[in-house]
MINUZA-831352 format. One record per residue (C-alpha): residue in one letter; x, y, z. Coordinates in nm, 2 decimals. Layout:
# residues N
<site><resn>A</resn><X>X</X><Y>Y</Y><Z>Z</Z></site>
...
//
This chain:
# residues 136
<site><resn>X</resn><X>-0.17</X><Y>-1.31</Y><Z>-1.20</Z></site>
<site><resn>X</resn><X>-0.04</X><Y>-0.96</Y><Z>-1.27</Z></site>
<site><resn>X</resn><X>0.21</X><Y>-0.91</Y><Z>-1.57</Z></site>
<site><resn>X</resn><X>0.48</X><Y>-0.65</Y><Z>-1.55</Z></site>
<site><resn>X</resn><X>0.28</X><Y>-0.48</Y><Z>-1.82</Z></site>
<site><resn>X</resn><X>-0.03</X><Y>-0.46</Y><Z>-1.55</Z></site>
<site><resn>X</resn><X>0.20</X><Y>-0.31</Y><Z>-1.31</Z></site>
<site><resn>X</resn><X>0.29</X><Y>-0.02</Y><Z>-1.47</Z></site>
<site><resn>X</resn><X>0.00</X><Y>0.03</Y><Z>-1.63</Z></site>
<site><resn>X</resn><X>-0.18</X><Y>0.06</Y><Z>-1.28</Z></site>
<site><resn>X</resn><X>0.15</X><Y>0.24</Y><Z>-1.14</Z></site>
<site><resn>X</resn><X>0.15</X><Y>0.50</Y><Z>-1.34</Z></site>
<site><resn>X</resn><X>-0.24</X><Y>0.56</Y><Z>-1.41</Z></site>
<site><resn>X</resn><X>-0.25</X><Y>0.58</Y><Z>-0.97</Z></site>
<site><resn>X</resn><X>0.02</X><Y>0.87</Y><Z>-0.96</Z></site>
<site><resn>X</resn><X>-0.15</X><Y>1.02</Y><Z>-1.26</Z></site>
<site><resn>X</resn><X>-0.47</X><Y>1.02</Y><Z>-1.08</Z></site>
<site><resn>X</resn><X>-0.64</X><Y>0.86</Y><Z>-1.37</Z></site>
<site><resn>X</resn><X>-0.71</X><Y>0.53</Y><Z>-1.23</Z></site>
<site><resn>X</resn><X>-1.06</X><Y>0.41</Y><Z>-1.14</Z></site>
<site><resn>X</resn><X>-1.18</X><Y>0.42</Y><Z>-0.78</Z></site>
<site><resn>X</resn><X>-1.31</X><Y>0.09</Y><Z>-0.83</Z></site>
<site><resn>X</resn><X>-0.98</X><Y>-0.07</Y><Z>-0.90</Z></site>
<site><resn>X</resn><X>-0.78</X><Y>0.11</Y><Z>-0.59</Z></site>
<site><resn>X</resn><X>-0.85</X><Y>-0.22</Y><Z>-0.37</Z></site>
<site><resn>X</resn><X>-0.63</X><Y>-0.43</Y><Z>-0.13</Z></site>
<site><resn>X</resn><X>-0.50</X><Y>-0.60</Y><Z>-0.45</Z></site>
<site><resn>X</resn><X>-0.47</X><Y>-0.24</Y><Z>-0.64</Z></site>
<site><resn>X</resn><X>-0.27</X><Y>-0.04</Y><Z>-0.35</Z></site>
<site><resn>X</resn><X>-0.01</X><Y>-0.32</Y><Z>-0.31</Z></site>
<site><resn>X</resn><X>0.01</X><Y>-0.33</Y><Z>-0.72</Z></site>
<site><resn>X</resn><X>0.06</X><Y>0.07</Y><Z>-0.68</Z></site>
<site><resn>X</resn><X>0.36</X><Y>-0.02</Y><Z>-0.38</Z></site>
<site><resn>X</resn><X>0.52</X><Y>-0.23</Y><Z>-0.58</Z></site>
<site><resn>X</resn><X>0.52</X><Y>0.00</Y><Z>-0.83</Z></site>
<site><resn>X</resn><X>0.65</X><Y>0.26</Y><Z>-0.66</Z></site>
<site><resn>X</resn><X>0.93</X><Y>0.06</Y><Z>-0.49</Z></site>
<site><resn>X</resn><X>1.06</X><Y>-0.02</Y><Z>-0.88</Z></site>
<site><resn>X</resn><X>1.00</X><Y>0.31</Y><Z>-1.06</Z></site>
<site><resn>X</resn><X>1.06</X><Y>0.60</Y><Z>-0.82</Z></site>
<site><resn>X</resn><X>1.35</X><Y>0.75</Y><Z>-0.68</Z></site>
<site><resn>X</resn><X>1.18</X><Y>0.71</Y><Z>-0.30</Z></site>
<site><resn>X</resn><X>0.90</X><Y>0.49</Y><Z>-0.28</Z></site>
<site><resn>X</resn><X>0.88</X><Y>0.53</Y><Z>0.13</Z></site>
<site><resn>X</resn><X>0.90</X><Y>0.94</Y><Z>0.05</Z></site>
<site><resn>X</resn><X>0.69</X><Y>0.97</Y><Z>-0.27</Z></site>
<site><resn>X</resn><X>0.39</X><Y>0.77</Y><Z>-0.16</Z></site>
<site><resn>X</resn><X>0.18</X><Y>1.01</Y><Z>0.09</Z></site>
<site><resn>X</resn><X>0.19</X><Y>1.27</Y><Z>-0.12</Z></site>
<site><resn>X</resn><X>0.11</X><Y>1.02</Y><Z>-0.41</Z></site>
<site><resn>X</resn><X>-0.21</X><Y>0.88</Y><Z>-0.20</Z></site>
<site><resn>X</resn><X>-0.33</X><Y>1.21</Y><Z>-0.08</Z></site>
<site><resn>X</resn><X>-0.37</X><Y>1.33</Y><Z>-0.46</Z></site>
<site><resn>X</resn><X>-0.50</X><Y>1.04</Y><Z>-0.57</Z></site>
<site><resn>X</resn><X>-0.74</X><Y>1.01</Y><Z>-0.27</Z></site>
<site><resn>X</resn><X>-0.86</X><Y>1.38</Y><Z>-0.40</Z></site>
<site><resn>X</resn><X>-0.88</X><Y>1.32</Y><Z>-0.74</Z></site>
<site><resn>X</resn><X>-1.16</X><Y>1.02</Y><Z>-0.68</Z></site>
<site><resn>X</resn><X>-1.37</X><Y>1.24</Y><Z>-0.42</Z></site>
<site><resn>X</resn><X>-1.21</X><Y>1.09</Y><Z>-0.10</Z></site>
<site><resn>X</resn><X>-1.12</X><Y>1.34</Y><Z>0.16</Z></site>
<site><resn>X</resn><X>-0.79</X><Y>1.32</Y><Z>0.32</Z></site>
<site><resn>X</resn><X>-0.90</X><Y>1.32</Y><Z>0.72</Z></site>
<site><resn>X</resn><X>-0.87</X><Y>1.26</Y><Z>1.06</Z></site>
<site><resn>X</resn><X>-1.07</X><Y>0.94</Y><Z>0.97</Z></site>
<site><resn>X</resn><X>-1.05</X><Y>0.90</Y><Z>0.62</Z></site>
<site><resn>X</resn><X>-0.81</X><Y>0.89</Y><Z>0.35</Z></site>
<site><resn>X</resn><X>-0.43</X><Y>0.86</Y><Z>0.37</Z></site>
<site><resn>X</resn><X>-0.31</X><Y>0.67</Y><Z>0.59</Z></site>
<site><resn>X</resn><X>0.05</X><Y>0.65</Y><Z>0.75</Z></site>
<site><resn>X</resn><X>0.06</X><Y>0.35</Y><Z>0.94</Z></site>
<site><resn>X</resn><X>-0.11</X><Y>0.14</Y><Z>0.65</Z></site>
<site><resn>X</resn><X>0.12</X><Y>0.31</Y><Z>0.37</Z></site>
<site><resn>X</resn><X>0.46</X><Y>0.23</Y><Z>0.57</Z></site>
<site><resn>X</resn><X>0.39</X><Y>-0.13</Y><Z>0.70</Z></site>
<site><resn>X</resn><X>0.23</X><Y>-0.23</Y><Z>0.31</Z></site>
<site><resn>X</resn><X>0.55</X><Y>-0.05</Y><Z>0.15</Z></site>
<site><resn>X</resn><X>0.76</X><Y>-0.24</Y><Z>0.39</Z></site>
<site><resn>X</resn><X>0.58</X><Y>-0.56</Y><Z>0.33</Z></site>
<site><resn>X</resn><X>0.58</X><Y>-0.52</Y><Z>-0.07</Z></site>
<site><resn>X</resn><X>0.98</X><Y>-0.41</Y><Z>-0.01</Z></site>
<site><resn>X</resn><X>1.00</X><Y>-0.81</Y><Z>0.11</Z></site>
<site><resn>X</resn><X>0.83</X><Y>-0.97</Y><Z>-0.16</Z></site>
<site><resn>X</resn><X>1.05</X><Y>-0.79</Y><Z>-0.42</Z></site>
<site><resn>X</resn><X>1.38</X><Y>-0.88</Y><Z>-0.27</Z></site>
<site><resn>X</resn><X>1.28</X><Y>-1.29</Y><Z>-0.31</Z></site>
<site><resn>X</resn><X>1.13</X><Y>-1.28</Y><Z>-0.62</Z></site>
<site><resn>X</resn><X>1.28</X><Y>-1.33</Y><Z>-0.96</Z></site>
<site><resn>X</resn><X>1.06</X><Y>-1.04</Y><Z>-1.10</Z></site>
<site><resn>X</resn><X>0.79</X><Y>-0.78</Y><Z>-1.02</Z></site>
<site><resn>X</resn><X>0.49</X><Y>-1.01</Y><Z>-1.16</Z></site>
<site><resn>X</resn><X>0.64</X><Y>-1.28</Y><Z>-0.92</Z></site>
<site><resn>X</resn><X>0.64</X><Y>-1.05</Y><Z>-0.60</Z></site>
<site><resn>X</resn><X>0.35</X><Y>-0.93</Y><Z>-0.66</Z></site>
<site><resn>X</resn><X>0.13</X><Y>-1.29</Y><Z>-0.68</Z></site>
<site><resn>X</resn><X>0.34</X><Y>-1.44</Y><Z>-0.35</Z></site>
<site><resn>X</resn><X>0.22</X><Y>-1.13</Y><Z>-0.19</Z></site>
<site><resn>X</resn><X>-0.11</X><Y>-1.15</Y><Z>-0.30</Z></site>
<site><resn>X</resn><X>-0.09</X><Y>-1.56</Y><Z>-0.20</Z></site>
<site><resn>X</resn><X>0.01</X><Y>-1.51</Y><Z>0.10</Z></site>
<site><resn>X</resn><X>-0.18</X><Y>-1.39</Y><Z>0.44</Z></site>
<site><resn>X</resn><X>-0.10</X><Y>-1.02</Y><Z>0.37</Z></site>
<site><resn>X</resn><X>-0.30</X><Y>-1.08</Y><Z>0.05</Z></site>
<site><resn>X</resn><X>-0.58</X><Y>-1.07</Y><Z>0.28</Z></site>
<site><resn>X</resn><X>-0.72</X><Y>-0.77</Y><Z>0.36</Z></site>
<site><resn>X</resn><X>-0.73</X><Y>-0.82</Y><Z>0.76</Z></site>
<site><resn>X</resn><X>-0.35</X><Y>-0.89</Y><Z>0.75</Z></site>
<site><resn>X</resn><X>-0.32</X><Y>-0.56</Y><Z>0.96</Z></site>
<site><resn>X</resn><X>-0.53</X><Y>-0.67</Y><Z>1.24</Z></site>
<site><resn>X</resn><X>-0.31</X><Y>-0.95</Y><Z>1.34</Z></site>
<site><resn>X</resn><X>-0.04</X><Y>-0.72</Y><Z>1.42</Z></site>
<site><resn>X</resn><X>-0.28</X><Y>-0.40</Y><Z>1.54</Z></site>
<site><resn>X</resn><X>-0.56</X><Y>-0.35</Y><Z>1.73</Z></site>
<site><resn>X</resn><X>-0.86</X><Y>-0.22</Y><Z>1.57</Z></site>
<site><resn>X</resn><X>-0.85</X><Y>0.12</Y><Z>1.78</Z></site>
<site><resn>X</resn><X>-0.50</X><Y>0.19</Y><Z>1.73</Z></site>
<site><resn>X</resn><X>-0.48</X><Y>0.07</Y><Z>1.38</Z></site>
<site><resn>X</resn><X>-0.74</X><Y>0.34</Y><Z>1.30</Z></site>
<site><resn>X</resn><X>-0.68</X><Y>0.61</Y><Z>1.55</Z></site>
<site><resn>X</resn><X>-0.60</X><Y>0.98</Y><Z>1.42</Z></site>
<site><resn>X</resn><X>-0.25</X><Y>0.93</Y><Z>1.52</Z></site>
<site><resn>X</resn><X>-0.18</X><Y>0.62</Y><Z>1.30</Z></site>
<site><resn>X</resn><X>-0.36</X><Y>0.79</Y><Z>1.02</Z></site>
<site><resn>X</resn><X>-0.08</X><Y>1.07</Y><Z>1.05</Z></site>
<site><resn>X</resn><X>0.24</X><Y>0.92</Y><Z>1.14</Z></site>
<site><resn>X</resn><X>0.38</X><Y>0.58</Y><Z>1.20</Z></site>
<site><resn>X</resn><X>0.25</X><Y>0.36</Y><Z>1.55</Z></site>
<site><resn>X</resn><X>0.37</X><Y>0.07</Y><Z>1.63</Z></site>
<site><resn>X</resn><X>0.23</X><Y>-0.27</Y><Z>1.60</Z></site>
<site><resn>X</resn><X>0.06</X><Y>-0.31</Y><Z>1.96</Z></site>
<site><resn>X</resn><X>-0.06</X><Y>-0.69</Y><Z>1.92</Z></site>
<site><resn>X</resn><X>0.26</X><Y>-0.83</Y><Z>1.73</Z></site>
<site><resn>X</resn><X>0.57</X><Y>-0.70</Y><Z>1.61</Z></site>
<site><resn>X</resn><X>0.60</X><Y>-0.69</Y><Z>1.19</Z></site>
<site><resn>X</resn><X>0.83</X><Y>-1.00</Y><Z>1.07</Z></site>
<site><resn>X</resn><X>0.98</X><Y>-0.76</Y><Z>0.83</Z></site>
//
């Protein structure tokens, strides 16, 4: 379980590019969206330009087929966005989230195919669901 204490503490070492690779997982990105939904002005705004730096700062190009992604960023923020609205605090969200199937790294796939999840054009801009629409 994550403590509010943990969440800022990754929050803020992400958008100061100082966090270890090895901790920007599933678990780790939808800490970082949490985050962001609670401490900046506009998480849905701020958080590509947020990923993209961070991205650079650990040696991961920002590509056609690697890197930031838009599709990913939007549906996880919107996801997160959920969670916070039914939970009594950020800690709470978080850990529900985390319990639940979009915990799972996969969650994606139930709603995208594999091709258009990771096709250039859902790297770069928002696409759809083409399996099932989002529930949020």
């Amino acid at each position: 379980m994550f403590t509010e204490a943990e969440i800022d503490r990754i929050g803020e070492a992400f958008a100061a590019r100082t966090l270890a690779k090895s901790a920007w997982t599933h678990a780790g990105h939808f800490t970082a969206a949490i985050w962001a939904l609670t401490r900046r002005r506009d998480a849905f705004a701020e958080m590509p330009s947020l990923i993209r730096a961070y991205n650079t700062s650990v040696g991961t190009p920002n590509t056609h087929d690697s890197g930031y992604h838009e599709t990913i960023t939007v549906a996880s923020l919107r996801c997160a966005a959920v969670f916070l609205r039914e939970a009594p605090s950020r800690a709470d969200a978080l850990s529900a989230l985390l319990a639940s199937r979009y915990g799972r790294s996969g969650w994606l796939l139930a709603h995208w195919t594999h091709d258009r999840l990771f096709s250039p054009e859902a790297r770069r801009s928002w696409v759809e669901p083409d399996i099932e629409r989002l529930p949020f």
